[in-house]
Structures are given as structure tokens and as C-alpha cells.
N, C-alpha and C positions, 0 to 999 in steps of 0.2 A: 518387632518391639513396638510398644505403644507409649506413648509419652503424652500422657494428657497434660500434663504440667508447661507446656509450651503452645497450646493449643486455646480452644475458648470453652472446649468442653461441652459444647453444646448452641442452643439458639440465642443468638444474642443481638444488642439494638443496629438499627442501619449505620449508629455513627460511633461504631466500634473502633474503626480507624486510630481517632487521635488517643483514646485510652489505652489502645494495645502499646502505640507508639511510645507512650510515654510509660508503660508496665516496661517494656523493654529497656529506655532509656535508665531507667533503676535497677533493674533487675536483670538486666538482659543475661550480663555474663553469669548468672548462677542460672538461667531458666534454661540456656543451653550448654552447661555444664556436664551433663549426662550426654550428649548430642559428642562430647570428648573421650569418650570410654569406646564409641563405636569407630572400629576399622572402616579405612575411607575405601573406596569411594561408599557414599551410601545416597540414599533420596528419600526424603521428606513427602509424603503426600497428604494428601486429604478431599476431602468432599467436594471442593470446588472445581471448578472444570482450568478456569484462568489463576495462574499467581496471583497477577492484580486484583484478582479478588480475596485476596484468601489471606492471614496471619502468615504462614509460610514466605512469602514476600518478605516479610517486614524480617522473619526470622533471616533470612537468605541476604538481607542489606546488613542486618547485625552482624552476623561472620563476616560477611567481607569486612565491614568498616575495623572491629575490635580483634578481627583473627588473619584478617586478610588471604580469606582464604575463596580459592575460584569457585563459582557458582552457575548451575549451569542450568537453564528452565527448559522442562521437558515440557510438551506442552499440546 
């Protein structure tokens, strides 16, 4: 399944960081909302080689924090 709705959808600025951060702090629990329909275990990927680089991070500290749920970075 694809879920661009939690993702950037494409090329986007170097300092994409603190606006994702704060799209999630608003929205977070409805953008992975869909992400609760999927049987666990599941994994999240995308283009990036490192989480630290990647939205995926930020998605993966939102569950823990709001869902408290384990995380675990393949890598």
C-alpha cells in the first residue's frame, strides 16, 4: 500500500525538517490514521537510505510518543 498522504510527495526544501514537524504536531494523529487499519507488524519505507534522513523518523517518534507503540529502524 502507498500512502502519500504521510509522506512529502516528492522534492522538497533542505529545511523541510521543522515544517514536517510541526504538520505532524497538528495533524499527526489523522495523517497516520490509515497507518491503524494495517495489521502489525508492518514497515514504512521510502527513498531514503538513513531514517534520520527521511519524514519516516519523524512518523516512527509520532507513534511512539501518541500511540506508544515499539519502533524498530531497519536499516
Amino acid at each position: 500500500m502507498k500512502f502519500y498522504t504521510i509522506g512529502h510527495g516528492g522534492r522538497v526544501p533542505e529545511d523541510w525538517r521543522a515544517p514536517y514537524r510541526e504538520l505532524l504536531r497538528r495533524s499527526g494523529d489523522l495523517l497516520v490514521a490509515r497507518l491503524l487499519e494495517i495489521p502489525a507488524p508492518f514497515c514504512l519505507l521510502c527513498a531514503e537510505k538513513l531514517a534520520v534522513e527521511c519524514h519516516r523518523q519523524m512518523i516512527a517518534e509520532h507513534l511512539v510518543a501518541s500511540r506508544g507503540w515499539d519502533v524498530q529502524h531497519i536499516e
